[in-house]
N, C-alpha and C positions, 0 to 999 in steps of 0.2 A: 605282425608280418607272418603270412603261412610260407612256407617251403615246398616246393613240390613238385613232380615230375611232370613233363608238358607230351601232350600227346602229336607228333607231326601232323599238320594238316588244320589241326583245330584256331578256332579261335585263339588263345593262346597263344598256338606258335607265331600265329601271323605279328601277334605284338611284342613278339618276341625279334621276330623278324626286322621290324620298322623298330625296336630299342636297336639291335644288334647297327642295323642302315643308319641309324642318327649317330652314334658314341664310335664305331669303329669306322665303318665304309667313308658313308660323307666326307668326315675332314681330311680324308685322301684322297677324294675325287674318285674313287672306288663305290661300285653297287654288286647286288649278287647278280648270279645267273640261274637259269631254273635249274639246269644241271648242276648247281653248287648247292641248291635247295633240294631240292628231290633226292639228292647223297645224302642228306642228312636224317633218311626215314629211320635207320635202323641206327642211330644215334640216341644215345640217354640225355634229354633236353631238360632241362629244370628251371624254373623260377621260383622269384621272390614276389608275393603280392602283398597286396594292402585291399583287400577288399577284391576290386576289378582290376586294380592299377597295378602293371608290370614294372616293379624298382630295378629290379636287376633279372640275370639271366646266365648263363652258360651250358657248355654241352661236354657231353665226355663221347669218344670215340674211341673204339677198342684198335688199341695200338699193337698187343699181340695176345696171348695164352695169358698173361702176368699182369698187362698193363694197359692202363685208357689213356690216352692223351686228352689235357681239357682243353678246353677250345671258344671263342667267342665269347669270353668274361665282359659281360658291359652290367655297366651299373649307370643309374641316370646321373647327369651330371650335377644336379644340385644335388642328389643325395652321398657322393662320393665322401667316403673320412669320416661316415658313420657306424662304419661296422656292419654294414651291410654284405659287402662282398664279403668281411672275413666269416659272414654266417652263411653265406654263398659255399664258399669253398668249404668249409666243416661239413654240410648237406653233402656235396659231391663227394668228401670224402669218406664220409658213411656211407651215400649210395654204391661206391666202388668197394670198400671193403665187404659191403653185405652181398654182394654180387661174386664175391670171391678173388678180388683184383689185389695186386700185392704192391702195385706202385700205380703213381699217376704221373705223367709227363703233362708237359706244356711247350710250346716255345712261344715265352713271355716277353711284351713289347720291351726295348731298354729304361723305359720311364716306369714300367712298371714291378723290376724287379726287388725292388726293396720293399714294398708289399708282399710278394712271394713270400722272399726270405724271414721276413717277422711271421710268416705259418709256415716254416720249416723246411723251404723247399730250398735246394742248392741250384747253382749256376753248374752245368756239365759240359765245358766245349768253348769254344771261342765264340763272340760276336756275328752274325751273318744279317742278311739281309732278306725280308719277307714283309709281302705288300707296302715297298718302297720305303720301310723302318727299322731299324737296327733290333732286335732280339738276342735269345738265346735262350738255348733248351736249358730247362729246369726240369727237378725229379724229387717226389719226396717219397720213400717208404712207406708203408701204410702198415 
């Protein structure tokens, strides 16, 4: 499995795009919009491949001077509870540290915070509601 930064626009991103539309959007009746795609130029995109095949993916987006927020963690579904994502998240979090970033945020689905937490990140805040699913900001130090 390589790790790697994906460049907006490329091949790549597009099958990053249709992993992100299949695992997150779909089973909420949810799709992007170009304007939610075109914001995403000056975002830090990365994948997980296997040759051609895009496993997993996510993006970090600068949340201020200090800090990315990551964003769009999908991972395909028959690969999930391989250690995929947590090689996912290690990637992002050497790309943010080497970039000069001191924390990363998220706000992680509620099914998926106990994955978080096993890579050290906290729950910061109460429960809300985002793309019609329960979350909550998480934060870990870097």
């Amino acid at each position: 499995m390589a790790l790697k930064q994906i460049d907006h626009g490329s091949k790549e991103y597009l099958k990053m795009v249709n992993l992100r539309n299949e695992i997150l959007r779909k089973p909420l009746g949810l799709t992007f919009t170009d304007d939610e795609l075109a914001g995403e130029k000056d975002d830090i995109l990365i994948g997980a491949f296997d040759d051609d095949d895009l496993l997993a993916c996510c993006m970090l987006t600068k949340a201020d001077n200090s800090s990315l927020r990551l964003r769009q963690m999908a991972v395909q579904n028959n690969l999930q509870g391989k250690g995929i994502g947590a090689s996912m998240m290690n990637f992002a979090e050497i790309v943010s540290r080497d970039k000069g970033y001191k924390k990363v945020i998220m706000h992680a689905r509620e099914t998926a915070v106990g994955f978080y937490e096993k890579l050290g990140y906290k729950v910061v805040g109460d429960k809300f509601t985002e793309v019609t699913i329960p979350h909550y900001v998480m934060e870990k130090k870097l």
